[in-house]
C-alpha positions in Angstrom: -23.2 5.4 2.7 -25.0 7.0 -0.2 -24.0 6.9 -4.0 -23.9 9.5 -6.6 -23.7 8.7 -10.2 -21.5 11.6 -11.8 -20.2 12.0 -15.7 -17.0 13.9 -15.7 -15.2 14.9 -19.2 -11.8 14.0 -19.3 -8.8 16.2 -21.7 -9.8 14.4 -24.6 -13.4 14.6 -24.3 -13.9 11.3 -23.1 -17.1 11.4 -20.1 -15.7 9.3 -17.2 -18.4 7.0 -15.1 -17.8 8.0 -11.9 -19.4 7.4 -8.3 -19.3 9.8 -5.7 -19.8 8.0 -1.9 -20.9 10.4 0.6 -21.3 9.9 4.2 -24.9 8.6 6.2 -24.8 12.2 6.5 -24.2 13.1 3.0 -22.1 16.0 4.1 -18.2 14.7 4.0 -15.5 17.1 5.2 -13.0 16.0 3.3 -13.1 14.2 -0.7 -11.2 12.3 -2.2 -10.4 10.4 -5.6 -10.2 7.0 -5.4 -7.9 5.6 -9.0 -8.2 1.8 -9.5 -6.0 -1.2 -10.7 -4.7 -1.7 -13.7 -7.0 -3.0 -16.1 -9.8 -3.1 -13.2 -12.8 -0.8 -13.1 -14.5 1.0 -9.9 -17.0 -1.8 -9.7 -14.1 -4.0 -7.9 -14.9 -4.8 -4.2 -11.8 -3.5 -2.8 -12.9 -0.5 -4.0 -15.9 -0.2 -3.2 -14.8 -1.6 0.4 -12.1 1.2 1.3 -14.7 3.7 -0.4 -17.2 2.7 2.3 -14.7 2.7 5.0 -13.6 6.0 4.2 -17.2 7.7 4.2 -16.8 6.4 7.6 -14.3 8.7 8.5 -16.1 11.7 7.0 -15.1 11.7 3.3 -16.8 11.8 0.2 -15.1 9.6 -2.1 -14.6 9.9 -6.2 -14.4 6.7 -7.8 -14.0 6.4 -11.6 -13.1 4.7 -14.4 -10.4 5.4 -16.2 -11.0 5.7 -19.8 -11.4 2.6 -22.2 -12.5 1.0 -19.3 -15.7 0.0 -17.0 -18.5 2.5 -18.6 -16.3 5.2 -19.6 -16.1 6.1 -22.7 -12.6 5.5 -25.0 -10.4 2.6 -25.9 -8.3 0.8 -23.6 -5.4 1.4 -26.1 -5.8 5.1 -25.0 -5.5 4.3 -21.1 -2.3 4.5 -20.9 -0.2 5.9 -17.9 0.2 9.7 -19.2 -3.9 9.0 -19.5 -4.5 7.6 -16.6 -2.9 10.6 -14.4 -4.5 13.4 -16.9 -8.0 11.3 -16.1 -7.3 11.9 -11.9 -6.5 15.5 -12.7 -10.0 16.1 -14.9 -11.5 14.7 -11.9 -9.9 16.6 -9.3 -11.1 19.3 -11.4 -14.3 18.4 -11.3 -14.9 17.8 -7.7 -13.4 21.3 -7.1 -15.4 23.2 -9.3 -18.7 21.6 -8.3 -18.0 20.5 -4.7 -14.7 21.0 -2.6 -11.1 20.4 -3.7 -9.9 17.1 -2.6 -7.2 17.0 -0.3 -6.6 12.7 -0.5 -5.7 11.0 -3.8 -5.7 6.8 -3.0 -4.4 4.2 -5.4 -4.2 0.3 -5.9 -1.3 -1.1 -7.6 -0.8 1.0 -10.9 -3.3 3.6 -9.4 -0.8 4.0 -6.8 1.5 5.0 -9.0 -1.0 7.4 -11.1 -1.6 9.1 -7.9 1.8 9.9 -6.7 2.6 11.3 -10.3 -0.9 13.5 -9.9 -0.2 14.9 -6.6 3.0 16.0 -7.6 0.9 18.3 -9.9 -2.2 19.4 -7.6 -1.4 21.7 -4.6 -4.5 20.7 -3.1 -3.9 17.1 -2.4 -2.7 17.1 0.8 -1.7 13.3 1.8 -1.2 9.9 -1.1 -2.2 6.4 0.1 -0.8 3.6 -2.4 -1.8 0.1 -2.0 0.2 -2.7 -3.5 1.6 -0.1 -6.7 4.7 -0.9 -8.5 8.2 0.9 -8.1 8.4 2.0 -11.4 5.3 2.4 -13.9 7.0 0.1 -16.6 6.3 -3.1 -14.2 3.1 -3.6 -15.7 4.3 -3.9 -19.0 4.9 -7.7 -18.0 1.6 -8.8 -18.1 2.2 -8.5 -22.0 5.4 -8.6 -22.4 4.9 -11.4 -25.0 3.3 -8.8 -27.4 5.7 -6.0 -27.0 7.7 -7.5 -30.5 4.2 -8.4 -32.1 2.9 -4.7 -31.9 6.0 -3.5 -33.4 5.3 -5.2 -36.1 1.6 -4.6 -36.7 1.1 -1.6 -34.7 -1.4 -3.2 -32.4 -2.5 -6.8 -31.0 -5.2 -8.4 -28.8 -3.8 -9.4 -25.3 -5.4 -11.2 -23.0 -5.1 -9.6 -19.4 -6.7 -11.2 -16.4 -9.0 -13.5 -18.3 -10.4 -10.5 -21.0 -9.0 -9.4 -24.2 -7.5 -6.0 -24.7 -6.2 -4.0 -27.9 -2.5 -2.4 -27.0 -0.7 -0.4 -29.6 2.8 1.0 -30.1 1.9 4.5 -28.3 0.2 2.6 -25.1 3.6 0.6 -24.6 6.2 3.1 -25.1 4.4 5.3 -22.6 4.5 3.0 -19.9 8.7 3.9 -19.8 8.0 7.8 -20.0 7.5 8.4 -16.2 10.6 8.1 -13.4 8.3 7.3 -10.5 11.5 7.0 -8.4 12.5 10.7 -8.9 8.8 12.4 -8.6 8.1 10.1 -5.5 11.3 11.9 -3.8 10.4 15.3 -4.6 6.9 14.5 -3.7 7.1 15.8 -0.2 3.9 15.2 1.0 2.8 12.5 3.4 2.2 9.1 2.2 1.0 6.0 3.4 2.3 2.9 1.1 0.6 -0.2 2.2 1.4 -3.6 0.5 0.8 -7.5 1.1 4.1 -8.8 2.3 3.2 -11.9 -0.1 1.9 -10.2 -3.1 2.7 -12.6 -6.5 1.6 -9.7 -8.7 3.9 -6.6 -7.5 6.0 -7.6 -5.3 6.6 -6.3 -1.6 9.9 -5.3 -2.6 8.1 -2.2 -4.8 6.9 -1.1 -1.5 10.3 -0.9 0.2 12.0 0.8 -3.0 9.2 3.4 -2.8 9.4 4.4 1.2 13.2 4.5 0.8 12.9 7.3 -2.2 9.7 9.1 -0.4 10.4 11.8 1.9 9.1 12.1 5.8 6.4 11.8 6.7 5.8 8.5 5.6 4.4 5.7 6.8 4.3 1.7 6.0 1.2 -0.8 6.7 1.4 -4.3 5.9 -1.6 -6.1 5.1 -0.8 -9.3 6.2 -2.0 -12.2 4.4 -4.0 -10.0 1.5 -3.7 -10.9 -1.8 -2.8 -8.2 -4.8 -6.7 -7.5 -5.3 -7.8 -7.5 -2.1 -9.7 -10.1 -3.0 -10.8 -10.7 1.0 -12.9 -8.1 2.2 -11.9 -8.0 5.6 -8.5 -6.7 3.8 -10.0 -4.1 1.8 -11.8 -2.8 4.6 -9.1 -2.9 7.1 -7.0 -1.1 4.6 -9.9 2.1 4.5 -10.0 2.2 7.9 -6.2 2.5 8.7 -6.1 5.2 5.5 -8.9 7.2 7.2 -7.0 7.0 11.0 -3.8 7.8 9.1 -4.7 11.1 7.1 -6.7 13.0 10.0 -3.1 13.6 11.5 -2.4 15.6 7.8 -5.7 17.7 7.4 -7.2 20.0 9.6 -9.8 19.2 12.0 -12.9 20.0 11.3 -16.5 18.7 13.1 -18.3 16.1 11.8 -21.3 17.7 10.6 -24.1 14.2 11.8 -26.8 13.3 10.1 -30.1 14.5 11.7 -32.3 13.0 14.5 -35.2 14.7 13.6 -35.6 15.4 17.2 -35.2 11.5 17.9 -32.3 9.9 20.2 -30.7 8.1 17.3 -31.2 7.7 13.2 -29.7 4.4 11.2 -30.0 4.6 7.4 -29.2 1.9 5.0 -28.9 2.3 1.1 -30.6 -0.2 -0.4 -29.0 0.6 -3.8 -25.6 0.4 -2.6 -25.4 -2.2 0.3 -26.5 -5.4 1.8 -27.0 -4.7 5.0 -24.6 -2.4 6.3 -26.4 0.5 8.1 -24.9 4.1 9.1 -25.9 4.9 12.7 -25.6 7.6 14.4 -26.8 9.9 18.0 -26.7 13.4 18.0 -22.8 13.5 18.7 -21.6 9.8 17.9 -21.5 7.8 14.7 -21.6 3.8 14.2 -22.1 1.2 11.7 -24.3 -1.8 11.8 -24.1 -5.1 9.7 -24.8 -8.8 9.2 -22.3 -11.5 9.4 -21.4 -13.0 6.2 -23.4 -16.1 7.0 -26.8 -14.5 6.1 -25.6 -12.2 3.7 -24.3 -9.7 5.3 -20.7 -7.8 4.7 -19.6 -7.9 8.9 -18.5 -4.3 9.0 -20.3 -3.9 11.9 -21.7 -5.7 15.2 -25.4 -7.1 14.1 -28.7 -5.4 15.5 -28.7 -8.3 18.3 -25.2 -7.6 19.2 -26.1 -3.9 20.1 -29.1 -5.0 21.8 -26.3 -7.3 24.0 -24.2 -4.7 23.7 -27.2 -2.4 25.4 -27.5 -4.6 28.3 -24.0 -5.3 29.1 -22.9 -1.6 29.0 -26.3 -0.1 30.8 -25.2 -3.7 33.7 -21.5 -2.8 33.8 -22.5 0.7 34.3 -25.4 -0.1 37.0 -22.9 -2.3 38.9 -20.4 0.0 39.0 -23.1 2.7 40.8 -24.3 0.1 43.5 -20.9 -1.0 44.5 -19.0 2.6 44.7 -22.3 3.6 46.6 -21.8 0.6 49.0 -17.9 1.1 49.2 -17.3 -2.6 48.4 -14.1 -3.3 46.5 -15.2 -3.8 42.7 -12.4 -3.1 40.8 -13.6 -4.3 37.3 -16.6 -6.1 36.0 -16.8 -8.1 32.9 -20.9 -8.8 31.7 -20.7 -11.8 29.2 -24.1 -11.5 27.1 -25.7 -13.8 24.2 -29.1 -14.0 23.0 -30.8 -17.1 21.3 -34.3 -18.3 20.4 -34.4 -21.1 22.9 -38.3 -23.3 23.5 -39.8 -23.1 26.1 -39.3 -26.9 27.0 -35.9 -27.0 26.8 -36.1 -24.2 29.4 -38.4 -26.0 31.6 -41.1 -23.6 31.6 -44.8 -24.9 31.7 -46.7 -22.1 29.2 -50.5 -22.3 27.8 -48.9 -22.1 24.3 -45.0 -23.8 23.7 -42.8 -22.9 21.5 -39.5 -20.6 21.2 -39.1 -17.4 22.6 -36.1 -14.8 23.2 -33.5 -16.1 25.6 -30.8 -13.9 26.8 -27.8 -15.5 28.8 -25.9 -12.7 31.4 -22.7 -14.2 33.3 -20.8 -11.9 35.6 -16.8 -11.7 36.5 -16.0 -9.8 39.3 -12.5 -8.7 39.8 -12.1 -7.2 43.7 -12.5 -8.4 47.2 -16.1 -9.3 47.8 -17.3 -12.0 49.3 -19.8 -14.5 48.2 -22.7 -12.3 49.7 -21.6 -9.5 47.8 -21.2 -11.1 44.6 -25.0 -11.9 45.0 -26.4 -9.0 45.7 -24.7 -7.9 42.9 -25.9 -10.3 40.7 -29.2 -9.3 41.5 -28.6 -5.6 41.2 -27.5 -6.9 37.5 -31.2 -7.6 36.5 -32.2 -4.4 37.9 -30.1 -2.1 35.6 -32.6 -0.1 32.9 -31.9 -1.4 29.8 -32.2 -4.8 31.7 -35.8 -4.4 32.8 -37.0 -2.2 29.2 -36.0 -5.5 27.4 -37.6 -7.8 30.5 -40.7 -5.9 30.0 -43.9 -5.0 27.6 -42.8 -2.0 25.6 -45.4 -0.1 23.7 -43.6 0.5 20.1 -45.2 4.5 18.4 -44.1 4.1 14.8 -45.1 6.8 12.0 -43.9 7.8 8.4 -42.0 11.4 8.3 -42.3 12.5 4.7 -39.1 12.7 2.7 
């Protein structure tokens, strides 16, 4: 996934931080805008999560922040609701003009709500995703509701919302009862995907179900389970990208993934140093993967490790080979499982008298086979297993040609 810083002037003048996330192939399909949490920035990791997940599925992604907040510019007494929707339009705008018009708008929890309000008024946005937003936009007035009489009185006062201070005046309150989500979400009619955390203590799930009753078909429901209101777990966040990228296809038209180039080569991976840890685009001439780390070394897990798809090489190339030898023999192999792991194992605990001790590469292979062979079957095929080519590349000295294309 690559990132693009981007300045985009809102209404009022304001120049909006924004990040547009392209695809390993850094030509998306589709876009779209991506509007955060209340009083969050784009920075947030549930963000950034569904953002990567959704390049994934061939989108380039817009997220910003709204203004007064993160590195745009403004007051937060000035990103209010009416602002916050008028903010998504400047940058639908935007992305129109200089790239393509977005067809997705996606929101967590008052975002939600910003971008069912903003769809109503672009014709391009095709399909809404919420995630944990509020029924009505007024909810989040509770998170200072203690101030509401104080800023009568003096016009505006410091609150303290999740752990930092903010200035709200009269005008940011009283806008926050302007908007009748209910009645705009029914005459919406355009798919939307609400997705909410059954045990959410921040909007509750019941938002969700007032919200799918008012919305029209189609509409869909995802629960996320044991998430949090932040996402605060990024196997949530991510799980939630994924299931918004499966979802929408069904609502756009389909269009080719344009893939990242081979440069004549079988395969290409590219990581973004910038951007990730070690989560690494992937892709052959006609199919597209990701590769990770687990979270143990650092990693983000959104993706099998580079020793898993070297297991993952030798399994598939053995299942494949097995399933050759036996339909050539006519022997009854109905399925074959190929269990694989690879360790760094010495050479004395595996009993093997070298010049020089010490570890080297060991790779495990069991074998279930499901048919009626008999026990001289099952070991011929066991030794057709080590015969199989991916088998006998890693079993033997490869000669490695490595040089530098200029960018």
């Amino acid at each position: 996934m690559k990132s693009n810083k981007i300045e985009i002037k809102n209404s009022k003048g304001y120049t909006l931080a924004a990040h547009l996330e392209l695809p390993a192939n850094q030509k998306p399909n589709y876009f779209a805008v991506f509007a955060h949490c209340f009083s969050c920035t784009s920075n947030l990791n549930a963000t950034r999560n569904i953002s990567r997940a959704l390049t994934a599925h061939g989108f380039g992604v817009v997220r910003f922040d709204f203004t007064g907040l993160g590195r745009s510019e403004g007051e937060f007494s000035e990103s209010h609701f009416s602002a916050n929707v008028d903010d998504l339009i400047a940058v639908n705008d935007y992305i129109t003009a200089h790239y393509k018009a977005p067809s997705l708008l996606v929101g967590h929890s008052l975002g939600g709500a910003a971008v069912i309000v903003a769809a109503s008024k672009l014709e391009n946005i095709r399909a809404v995703a919420t995630i944990g937003a509020p029924a009505a936009v007024d909810h989040v007035t509770q998170h200072f509701s203690h101030a509401i009489d104080e800023v009568a009185d003096k016009g505006e006062v410091e609150v303290n919302i999740g752990g930092r201070p903010f200035k709200v005046n009269q005008e940011f309150i009283q806008d926050f009862s302007k908007t009748d989500l209910p009645t705009i979400t029914k005459n919406l009619r355009k798919p939307i995907l609400i997705m909410h955390a059954p045990f959410d203590t921040i909007v509750g799930v019941d938002n969700a179900q007032q919200l799918y009753k008012e919305a029209m078909h189609p509409k869909s429901f995802v629960s996320l389970n044991d998430a949090d209101h932040l996402l605060s777990n990024s196997k949530h966040s991510a799980y939630a990208g994924s299931m918004i990228g499966e979802w929408v296809k069904l609502y756009l038209p389909e269009l080719e993934n344009e893939m990242l180039s081979t440069e004549g080569e079988q395969l290409v991976a590219h990581l973004n140093l910038k951007e990730n840890n070690f989560t690494t685009q992937i892709q052959t001439n006609k199919h597209s993967f990701i590769g990770d780390e687990p979270t143990s070394v650092g990693g983000d897990d959104f993706g099998p490790s580079p020793y898993e798809y070297l297991n993952a090489a030798i399994a598939t190339c053995t299942a494949m080979t097995l399933k050759l030898y036996a339909e050539r023999k006519k022997w009854d192999l109905q399925e074959v499982y190929v269990y694989i792991s690879h360790q760094k194992k010495h050479s004395d605990a595996l009993m093997l008298d070298i010049e020089k001790p010490g570890y080297l590469d060991h790779i495990s292979k069991q074998l279930k086979f499901i048919g009626n062979l008999d026990e001289k079957q099952k070991q011929r095929l066991k030794e057709i297993a080590s015969k199989c080519p991916v088998h006998k590349t890693v079993a033997s000295e490869v000669i490695f040609d490595t040089k530098i294309i200029e960018s």
